[in-house]
C-alpha positions in Angstrom: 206.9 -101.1 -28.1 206.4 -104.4 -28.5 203.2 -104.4 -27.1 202.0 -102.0 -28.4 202.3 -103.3 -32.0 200.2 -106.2 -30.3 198.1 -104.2 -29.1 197.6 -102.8 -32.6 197.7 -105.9 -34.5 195.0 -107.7 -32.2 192.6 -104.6 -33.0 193.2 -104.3 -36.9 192.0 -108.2 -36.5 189.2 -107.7 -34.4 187.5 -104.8 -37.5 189.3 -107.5 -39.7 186.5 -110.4 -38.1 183.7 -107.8 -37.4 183.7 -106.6 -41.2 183.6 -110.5 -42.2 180.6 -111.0 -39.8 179.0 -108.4 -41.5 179.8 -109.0 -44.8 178.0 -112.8 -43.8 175.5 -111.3 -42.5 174.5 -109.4 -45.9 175.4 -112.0 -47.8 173.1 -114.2 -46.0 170.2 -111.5 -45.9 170.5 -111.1 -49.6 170.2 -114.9 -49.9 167.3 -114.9 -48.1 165.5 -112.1 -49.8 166.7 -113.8 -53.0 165.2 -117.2 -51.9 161.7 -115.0 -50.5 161.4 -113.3 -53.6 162.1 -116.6 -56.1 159.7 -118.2 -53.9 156.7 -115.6 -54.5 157.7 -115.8 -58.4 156.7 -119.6 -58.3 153.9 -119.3 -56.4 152.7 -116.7 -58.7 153.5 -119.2 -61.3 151.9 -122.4 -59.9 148.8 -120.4 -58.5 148.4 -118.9 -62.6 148.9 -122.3 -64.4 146.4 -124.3 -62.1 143.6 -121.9 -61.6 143.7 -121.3 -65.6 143.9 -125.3 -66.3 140.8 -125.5 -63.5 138.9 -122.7 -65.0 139.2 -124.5 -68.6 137.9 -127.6 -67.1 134.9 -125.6 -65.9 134.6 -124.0 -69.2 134.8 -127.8 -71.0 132.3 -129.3 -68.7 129.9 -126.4 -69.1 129.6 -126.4 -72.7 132.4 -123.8 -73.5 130.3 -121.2 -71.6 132.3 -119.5 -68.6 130.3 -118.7 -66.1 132.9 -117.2 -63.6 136.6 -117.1 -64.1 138.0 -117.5 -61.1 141.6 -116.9 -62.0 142.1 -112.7 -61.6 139.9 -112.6 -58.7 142.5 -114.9 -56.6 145.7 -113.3 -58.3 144.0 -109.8 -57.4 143.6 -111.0 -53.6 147.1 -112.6 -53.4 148.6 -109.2 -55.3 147.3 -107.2 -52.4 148.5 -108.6 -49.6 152.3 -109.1 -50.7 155.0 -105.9 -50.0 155.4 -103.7 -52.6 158.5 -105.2 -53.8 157.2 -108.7 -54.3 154.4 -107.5 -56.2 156.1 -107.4 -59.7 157.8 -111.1 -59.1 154.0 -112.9 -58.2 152.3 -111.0 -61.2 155.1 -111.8 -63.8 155.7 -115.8 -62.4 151.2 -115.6 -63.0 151.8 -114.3 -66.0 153.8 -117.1 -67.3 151.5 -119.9 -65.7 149.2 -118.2 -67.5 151.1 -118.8 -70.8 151.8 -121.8 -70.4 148.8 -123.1 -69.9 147.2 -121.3 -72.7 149.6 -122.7 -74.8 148.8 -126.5 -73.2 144.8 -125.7 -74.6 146.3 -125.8 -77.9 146.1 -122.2 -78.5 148.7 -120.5 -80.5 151.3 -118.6 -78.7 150.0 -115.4 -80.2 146.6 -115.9 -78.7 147.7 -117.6 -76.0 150.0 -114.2 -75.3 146.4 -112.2 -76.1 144.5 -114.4 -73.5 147.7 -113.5 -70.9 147.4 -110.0 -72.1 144.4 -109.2 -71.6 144.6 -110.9 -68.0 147.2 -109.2 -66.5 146.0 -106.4 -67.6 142.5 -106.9 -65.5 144.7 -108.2 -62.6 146.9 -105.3 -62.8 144.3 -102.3 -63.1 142.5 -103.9 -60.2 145.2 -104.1 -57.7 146.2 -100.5 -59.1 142.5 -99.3 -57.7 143.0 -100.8 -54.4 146.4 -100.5 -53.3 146.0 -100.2 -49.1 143.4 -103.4 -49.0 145.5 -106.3 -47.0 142.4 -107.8 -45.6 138.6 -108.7 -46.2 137.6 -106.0 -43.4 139.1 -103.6 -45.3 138.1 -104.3 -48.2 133.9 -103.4 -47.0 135.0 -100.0 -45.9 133.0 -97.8 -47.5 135.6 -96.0 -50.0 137.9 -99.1 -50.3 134.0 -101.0 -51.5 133.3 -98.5 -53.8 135.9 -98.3 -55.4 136.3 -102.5 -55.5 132.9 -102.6 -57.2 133.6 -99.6 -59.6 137.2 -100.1 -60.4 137.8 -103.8 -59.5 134.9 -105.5 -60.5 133.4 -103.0 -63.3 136.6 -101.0 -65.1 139.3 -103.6 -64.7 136.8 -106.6 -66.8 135.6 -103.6 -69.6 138.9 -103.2 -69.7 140.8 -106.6 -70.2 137.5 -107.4 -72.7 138.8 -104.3 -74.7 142.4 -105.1 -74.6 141.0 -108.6 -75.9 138.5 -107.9 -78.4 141.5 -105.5 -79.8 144.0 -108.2 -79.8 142.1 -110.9 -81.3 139.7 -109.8 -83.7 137.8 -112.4 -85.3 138.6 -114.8 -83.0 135.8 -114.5 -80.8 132.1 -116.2 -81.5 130.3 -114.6 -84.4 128.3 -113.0 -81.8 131.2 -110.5 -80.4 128.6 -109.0 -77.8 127.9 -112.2 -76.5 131.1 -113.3 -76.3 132.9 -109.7 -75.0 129.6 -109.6 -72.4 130.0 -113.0 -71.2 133.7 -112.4 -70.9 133.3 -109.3 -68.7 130.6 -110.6 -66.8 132.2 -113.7 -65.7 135.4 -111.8 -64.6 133.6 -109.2 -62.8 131.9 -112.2 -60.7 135.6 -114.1 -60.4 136.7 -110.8 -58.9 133.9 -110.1 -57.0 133.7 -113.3 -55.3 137.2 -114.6 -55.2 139.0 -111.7 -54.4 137.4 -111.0 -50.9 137.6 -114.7 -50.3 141.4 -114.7 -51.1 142.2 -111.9 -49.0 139.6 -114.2 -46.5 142.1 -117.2 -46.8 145.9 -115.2 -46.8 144.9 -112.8 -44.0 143.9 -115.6 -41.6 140.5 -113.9 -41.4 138.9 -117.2 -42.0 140.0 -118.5 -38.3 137.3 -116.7 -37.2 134.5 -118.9 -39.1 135.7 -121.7 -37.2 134.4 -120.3 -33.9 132.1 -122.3 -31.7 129.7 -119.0 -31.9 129.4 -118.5 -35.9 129.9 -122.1 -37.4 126.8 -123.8 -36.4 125.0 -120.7 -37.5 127.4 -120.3 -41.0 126.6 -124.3 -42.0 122.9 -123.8 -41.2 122.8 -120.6 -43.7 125.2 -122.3 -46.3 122.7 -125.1 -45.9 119.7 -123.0 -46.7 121.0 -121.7 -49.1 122.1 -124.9 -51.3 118.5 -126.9 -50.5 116.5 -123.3 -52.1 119.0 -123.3 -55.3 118.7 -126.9 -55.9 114.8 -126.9 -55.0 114.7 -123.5 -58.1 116.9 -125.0 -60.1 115.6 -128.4 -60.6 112.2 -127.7 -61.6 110.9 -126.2 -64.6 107.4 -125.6 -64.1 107.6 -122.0 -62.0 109.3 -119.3 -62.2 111.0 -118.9 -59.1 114.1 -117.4 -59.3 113.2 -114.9 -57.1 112.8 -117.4 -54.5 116.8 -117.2 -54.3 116.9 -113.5 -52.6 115.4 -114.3 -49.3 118.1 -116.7 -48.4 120.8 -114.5 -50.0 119.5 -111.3 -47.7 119.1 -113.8 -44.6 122.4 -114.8 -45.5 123.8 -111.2 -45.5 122.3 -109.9 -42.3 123.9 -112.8 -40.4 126.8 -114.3 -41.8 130.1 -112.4 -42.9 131.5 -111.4 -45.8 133.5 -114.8 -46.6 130.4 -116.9 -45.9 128.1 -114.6 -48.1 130.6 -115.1 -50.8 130.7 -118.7 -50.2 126.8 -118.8 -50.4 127.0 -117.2 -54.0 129.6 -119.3 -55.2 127.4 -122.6 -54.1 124.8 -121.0 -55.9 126.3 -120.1 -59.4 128.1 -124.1 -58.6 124.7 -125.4 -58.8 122.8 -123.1 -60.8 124.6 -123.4 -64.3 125.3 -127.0 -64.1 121.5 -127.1 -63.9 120.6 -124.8 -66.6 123.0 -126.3 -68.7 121.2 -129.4 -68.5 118.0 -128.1 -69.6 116.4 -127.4 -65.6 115.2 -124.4 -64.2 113.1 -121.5 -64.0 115.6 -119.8 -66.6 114.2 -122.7 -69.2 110.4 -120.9 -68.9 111.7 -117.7 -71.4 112.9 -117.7 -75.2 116.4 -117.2 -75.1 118.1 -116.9 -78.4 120.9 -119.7 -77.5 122.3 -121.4 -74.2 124.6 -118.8 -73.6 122.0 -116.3 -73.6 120.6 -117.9 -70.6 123.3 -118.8 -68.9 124.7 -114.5 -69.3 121.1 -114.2 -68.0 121.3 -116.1 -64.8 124.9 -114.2 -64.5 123.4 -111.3 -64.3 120.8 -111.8 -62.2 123.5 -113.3 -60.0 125.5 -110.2 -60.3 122.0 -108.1 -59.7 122.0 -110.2 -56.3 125.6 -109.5 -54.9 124.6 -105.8 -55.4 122.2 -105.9 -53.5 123.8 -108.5 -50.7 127.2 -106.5 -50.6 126.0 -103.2 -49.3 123.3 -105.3 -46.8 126.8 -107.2 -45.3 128.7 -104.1 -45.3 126.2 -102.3 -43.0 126.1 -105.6 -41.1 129.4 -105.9 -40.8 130.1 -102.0 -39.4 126.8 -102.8 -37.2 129.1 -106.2 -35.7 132.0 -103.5 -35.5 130.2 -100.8 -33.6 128.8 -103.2 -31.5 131.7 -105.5 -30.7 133.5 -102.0 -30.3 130.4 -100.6 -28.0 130.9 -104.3 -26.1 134.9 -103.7 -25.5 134.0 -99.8 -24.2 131.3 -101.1 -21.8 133.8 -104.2 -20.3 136.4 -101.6 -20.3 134.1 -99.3 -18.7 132.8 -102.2 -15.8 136.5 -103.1 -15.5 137.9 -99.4 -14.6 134.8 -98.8 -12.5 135.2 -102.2 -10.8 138.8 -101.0 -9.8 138.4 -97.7 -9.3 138.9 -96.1 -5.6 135.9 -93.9 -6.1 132.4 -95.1 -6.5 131.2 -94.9 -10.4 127.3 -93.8 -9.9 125.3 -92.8 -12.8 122.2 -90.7 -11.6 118.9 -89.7 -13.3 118.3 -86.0 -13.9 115.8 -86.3 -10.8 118.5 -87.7 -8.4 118.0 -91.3 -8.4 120.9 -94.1 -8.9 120.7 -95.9 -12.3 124.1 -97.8 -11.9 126.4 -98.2 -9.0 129.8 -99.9 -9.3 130.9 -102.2 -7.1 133.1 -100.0 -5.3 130.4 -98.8 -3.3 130.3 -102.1 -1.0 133.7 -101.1 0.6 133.1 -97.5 0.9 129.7 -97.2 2.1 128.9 -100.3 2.9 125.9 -101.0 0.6 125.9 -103.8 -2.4 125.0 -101.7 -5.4 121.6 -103.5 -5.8 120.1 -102.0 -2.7 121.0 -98.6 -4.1 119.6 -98.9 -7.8 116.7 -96.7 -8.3 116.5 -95.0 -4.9 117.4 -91.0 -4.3 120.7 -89.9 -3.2 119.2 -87.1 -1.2 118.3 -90.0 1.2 121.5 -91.0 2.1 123.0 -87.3 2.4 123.1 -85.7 5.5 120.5 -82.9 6.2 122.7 -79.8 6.8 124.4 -80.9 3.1 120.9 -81.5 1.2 120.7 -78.3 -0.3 124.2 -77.5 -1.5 123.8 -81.4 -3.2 120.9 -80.3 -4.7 121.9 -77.5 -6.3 124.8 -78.8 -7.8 122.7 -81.5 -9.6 120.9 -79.2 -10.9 123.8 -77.1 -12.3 125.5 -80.0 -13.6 122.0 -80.9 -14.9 121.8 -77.4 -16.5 125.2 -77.2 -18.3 127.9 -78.8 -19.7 130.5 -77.7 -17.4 132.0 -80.4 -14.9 130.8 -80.0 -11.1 132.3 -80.8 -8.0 130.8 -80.9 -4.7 131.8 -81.5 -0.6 128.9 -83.4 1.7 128.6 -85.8 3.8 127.1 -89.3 3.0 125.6 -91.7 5.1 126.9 -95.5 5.3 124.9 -99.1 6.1 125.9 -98.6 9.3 124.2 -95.3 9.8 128.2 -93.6 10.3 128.4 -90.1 7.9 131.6 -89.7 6.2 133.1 -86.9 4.4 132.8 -87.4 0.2 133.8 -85.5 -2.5 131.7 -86.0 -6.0 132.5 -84.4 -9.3 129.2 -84.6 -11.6 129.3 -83.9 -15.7 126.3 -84.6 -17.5 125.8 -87.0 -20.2 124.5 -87.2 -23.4 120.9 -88.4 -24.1 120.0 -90.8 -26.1 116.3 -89.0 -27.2 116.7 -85.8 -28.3 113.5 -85.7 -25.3 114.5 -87.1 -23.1 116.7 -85.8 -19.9 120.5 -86.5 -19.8 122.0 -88.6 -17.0 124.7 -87.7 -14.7 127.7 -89.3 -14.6 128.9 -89.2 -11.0 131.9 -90.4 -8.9 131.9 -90.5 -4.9 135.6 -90.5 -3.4 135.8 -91.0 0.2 138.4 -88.2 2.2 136.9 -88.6 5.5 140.2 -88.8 6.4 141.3 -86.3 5.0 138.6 -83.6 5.9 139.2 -84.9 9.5 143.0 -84.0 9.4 142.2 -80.5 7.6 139.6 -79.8 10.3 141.9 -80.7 13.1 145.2 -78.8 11.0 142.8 -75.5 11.0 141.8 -75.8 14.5 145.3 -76.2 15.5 146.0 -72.9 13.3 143.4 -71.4 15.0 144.8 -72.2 18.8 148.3 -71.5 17.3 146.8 -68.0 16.0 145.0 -67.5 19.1 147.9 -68.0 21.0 149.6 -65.5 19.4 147.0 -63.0 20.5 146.4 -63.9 24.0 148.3 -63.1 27.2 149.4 -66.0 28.6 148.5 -64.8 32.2 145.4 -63.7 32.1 143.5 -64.9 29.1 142.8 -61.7 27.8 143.5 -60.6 24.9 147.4 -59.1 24.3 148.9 -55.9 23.0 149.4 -57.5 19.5 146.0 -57.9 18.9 144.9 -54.7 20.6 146.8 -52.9 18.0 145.5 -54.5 15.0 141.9 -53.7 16.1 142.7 -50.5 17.0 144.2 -49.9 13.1 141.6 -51.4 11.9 138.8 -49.7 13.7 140.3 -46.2 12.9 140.9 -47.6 9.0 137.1 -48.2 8.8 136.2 -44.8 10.1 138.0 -42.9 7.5 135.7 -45.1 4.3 132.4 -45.4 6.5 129.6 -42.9 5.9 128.2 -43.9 9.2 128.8 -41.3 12.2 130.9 -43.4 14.4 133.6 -42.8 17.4 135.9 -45.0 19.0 137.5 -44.7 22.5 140.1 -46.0 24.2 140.3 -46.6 28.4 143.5 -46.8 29.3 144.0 -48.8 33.4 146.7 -48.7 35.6 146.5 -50.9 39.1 147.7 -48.2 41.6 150.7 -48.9 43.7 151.2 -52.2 41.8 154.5 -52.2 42.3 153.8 -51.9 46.4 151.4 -55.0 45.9 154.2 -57.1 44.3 156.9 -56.3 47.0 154.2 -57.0 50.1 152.5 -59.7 48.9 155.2 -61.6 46.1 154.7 -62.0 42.4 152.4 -65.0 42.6 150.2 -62.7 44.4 150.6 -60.0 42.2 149.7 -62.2 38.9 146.6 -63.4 40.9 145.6 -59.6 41.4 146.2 -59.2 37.9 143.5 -61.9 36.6 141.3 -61.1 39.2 140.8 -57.7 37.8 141.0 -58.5 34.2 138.1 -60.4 35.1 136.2 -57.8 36.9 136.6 -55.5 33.8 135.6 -58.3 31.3 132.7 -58.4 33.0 132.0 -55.1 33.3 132.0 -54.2 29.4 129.9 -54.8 27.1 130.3 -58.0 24.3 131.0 -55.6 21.9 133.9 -54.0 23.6 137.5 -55.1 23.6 139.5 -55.8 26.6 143.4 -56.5 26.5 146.5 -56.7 28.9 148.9 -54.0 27.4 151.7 -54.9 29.8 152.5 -55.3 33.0 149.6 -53.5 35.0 147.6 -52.2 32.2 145.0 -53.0 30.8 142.9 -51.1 27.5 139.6 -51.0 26.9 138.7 -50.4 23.2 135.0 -49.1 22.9 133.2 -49.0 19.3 130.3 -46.7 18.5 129.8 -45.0 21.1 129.7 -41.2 22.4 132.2 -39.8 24.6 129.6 -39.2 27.8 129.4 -43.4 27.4 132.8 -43.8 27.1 133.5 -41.7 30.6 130.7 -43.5 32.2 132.3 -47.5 31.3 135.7 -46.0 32.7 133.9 -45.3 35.6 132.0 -48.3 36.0 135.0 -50.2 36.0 136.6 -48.2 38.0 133.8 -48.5 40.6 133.2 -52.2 40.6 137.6 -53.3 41.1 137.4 -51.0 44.0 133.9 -52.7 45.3 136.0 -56.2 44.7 138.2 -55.2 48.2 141.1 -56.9 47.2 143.7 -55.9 50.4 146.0 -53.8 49.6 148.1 -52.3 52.3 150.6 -50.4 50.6 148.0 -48.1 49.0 146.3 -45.2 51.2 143.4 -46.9 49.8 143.9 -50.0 51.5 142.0 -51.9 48.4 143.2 -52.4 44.8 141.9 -49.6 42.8 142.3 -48.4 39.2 143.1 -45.1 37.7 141.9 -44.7 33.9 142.3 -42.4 31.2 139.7 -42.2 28.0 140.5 -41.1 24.4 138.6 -40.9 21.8 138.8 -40.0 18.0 137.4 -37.5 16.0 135.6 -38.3 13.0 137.2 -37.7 9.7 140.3 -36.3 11.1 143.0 -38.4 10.2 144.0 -40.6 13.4 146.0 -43.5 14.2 147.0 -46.0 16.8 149.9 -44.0 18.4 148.3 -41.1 18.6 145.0 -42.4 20.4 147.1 -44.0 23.0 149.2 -41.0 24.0 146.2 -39.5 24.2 144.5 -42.3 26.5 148.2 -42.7 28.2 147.9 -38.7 28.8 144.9 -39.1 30.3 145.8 -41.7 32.7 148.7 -39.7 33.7 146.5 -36.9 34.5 144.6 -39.2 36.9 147.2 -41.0 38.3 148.5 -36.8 39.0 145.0 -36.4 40.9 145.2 -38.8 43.2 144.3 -42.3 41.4 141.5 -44.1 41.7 139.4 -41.8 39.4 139.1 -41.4 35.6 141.3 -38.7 33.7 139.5 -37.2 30.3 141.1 -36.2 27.2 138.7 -35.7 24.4 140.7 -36.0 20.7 139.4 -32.8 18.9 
């Protein structure tokens, strides 16, 4: 008893200490998620103040005109990537940087809660539009791109510049167009531009720009780029702003998406600065006041992207399909490489385009020495045709082929192959398709089938022959005879059969003068003679013992009676002594049956028939042929 209350006690304290870990364990999850989602809130809240306080520098040092606002397109771009749950905690810790440093430009709190607004509003619309977007790749999918540009980039800045216009009134310039215009166009570029390059920087997408292959390349373009905006730019004398397009479209159709973003930014960096100190082709038209032309060069900045974007979208899918037509044809090489069969693609006409390397082990030729030559060559000639064909058939349809021949190796050796052919699509609508073909090796294999069916064969022959005299035994006698009499009852033909049934006279005498050896000798010795007597058409067998049947096909009853007494005739002319017959001399007596056609008939009854026969001879005297005609 007392053991079991130990027993007891020890388990109630092992749940006791298992329910405490777990309860740690939460405890120390919710901590953590606590900590994770605190965290986000103060990034939200750092990444809001600074990028506003940043962005109001820029505004200062440009003369109060805002050229790009840089702070929703980043908060849009970290908003996306973040789990649903710690979206709310980022935007409201961005909201109140956002307040705060308003409130630190010496705004009051109500427009400084307008300016916030109106913000979060843009940020929130925009990350509304494009909730699945976690990286820059997605984000120039085709549907994800249009609706960045319409919803993002377009809607979400109309909107905020609505939301405030409403909330503060007069506050804007006396010019409200201007000022809502400017507003909305400098967002739409701050989302445009930073957003992609935020998602560029969080994802770790921008590892790739690092890469031996694309940053020689990137610089060079970035390059270009800042020596053409700084050669337009600084000049007043031209008017060559559209000088700035060619480098933006060469920059489109080599670089990705991050670096074409980075290009535009360096531009608009340079660009304004410039016009805002009175240089540039933008200086060579009337504009009402300086923010005129500086909404003027944002536009024509905005014109650009538009038509850069969809140029580095295409690009980029083009880079995709390629880099994804690059991993198919390694993956291709690699499986063909380590394939057991031989990977061949052939013309329409027969001739090898590719061999994989496979081909060096089984037939003994490097796959350059095959390239370009027919495969009819190298097949041997009794298996030319049936190859042919089936290239053509597989040429002709879409249906898979599969084909047996033999193929010749380097060292002039044939081996048993096995292809299977499908044909494959054409790249010109004119031109002819290629075959795809494979060439397995099962020389082994067709050498150990043809040896199993040969020993079937022997084993099936067996089965059918006497073991004494080679002939043919009564097993097989009676399946011909079947299915002779079978094929008389469906053929139109006029056609008899007849069977010669032999006896070897005084046999028994023979085998107690001479011994059993002897007798078996006598025994082959005139299954030969009658073997060679018949025709090759005729069957022979050993029914048993000393008979022997003779099954004749086609033929009339007078030839039938004549064969029985040619055999007869030519075992007596052998002379073999026999001197327990009155004959002296092995002799036969035979009796002939035949059937009637289109009566029904069937084994048993033709052999009584040629059995009553031979009785009827034996009766006579032996030595001579008994007749019974089956009416």
């Amino acid at each position: 008893m007392a053991a079991e209350k130990t027993r007891t006690f020890g388990a109630k304290a092992s749940i006791a200490k298992l329910l405490s870990v777990c309860g740690a364990v939460r405890r120390f999850l919710t901590r953590a998620e606590l900590a994770r989602t605190i965290h986000i809130g103060v990034i939200g809240l750092v990444a809001g103040f600074m990028l506003l306080v940043i962005s109001g520098q820029l505004k200062t040092m440009a003369g109060e005109i805002v050229a790009i606002w840089i702070v929703d397109g980043y908060l849009v771009g970290h908003t996306l990537v973040l789990a649903r749950r710690h979206k709310p905690i980022f935007l409201f810790g961005a909201s109140i940087g956002l307040l705060i440093a308003n409130l630190m430009g010496d705004e009051t709190l109500y427009v400084a809660l307008s300016f916030t607004v109106a913000g979060m509003v843009e940020t929130c619309f925009a990350a509304l539009v494009l909730p699945r977007v976690k990286t820059a790749r997605d984000l120039v999918e085709p549907v994800a791109l249009l609706r960045f540009v319409l919803g993002a980039c377009i809607v979400a800045p109309v909107l905020s510049g609505i939301v405030a216009a409403l909330l503060l009134g007069g506050i804007f310039t006396s010019h409200p167009f201007s000022s809502f215009s400017n507003w909305v166009i400098s967002d739409s570029l701050g989302i445009l531009i930073f957003t992609p390059v935020t998602l560029v920087m969080l994802s770790g997408e921008w590892c790739s720009l690092l890469e031996r292959g694309s940053r020689a390349k990137s610089i060079l373009l970035l390059a270009m780029v800042v020596s053409v905006t700084v050669l337009v730019f600084s000049q007043t004398s031209y008017p060559s702003l559209y000088w700035m397009l060619p480098p933006l479209a060469l920059l489109a159709f080599h670089a990705e998406l991050s670096t074409v973003l980075l290009g535009t930014l360096l531009f608009i960096a340079i660009s304004v600065p410039l016009t805002v100190q009175g240089t540039g082709p933008l200086w060579l038209f009337p504009f009402p006041s300086m923010q005129d032309r500086v909404l003027a060069l944002q536009l024509f900045t905005v014109a650009a992207l538009l038509t850069v974007l969809p140029i580095t979208v295409l690009q980029t899918q083009r880079n995709a399909l390629l880099a994804l037509l690059a991993d198919r044809h390694r993956r291709f090489r690699q499986l063909a490489e380590h394939s057991e069969e031989v990977v061949v693609q052939l013309s329409a006409e027969g001739l090898f385009q590719y061999v994989s390397p496979r081909a060096t082990s089984v037939l003994g030729y490097p796959p350059e020495i095959l390239l370009g030559r027919q495969i009819l060559g190298f097949v041997h000639e009794d298996d030319r045709h049936q190859l042919k064909s089936t290239i053509a058939e597989a040429s002709a349809s879409s249906a898979a082929e599969s084909v047996q021949y033999r193929l010749r190796r380097a060292d002039n050796t044939y081996i048993w192959v096995r292809s299977f052919l499908a044909r494959m699509p054409a790249g010109v609508p004119e031109e002819e398709a290629a075959l795809a073909f494979t060439v397995r090796d099962i020389h082994t294999y067709v050498l150990s089938e043809q040896q199993r069916s040969a020993e079937e064969q022997r084993l099936k022959d067996l089965a059918f022959v006497d073991s004494l005299t080679g002939l043919r035994n009564r097993r097989f006698l009676d399946n011909k005879v079947n299915e002779l009499l079978q094929s008389l009852s469906v053929d139109a033909d006029v056609r008899h059969i007849a069977v010669l049934f032999a006896d070897v006279d005084y046999f028994k005498t023979y085998n107690d003068r001479y011994g059993h050896q002897a007798g078996d000798e006598c025994l082959r010795k005139v299954g030969k003679c009658i073997e060679a007597t018949i025709r090759d058409a005729d069957t022979l067998a050993r029914y048993g013992g000393e008979e022997f049947v003779v099954v004749l096909d086609d033929c009339q009853y007078e030839e039938s009676v004549d064969t029985a007494e040619r055999i007869r005739a030519a075992v007596e002319t052998m002379a073999l002594e026999h001197d327990g017959s009155p004959l002296g001399v092995v002799t036969l007596s035979i009796g002939v049956a035949m059937s009637a056609l289109g009566q029904p008939a069937n084994t048993t009854d033709l052999f009584e028939k040629a059995d009553l026969a031979l009785y009827k001879a034996k009766r006579l005297g032996r030595n001579r042929v008994g007749q019974v005609q089956h009416a």
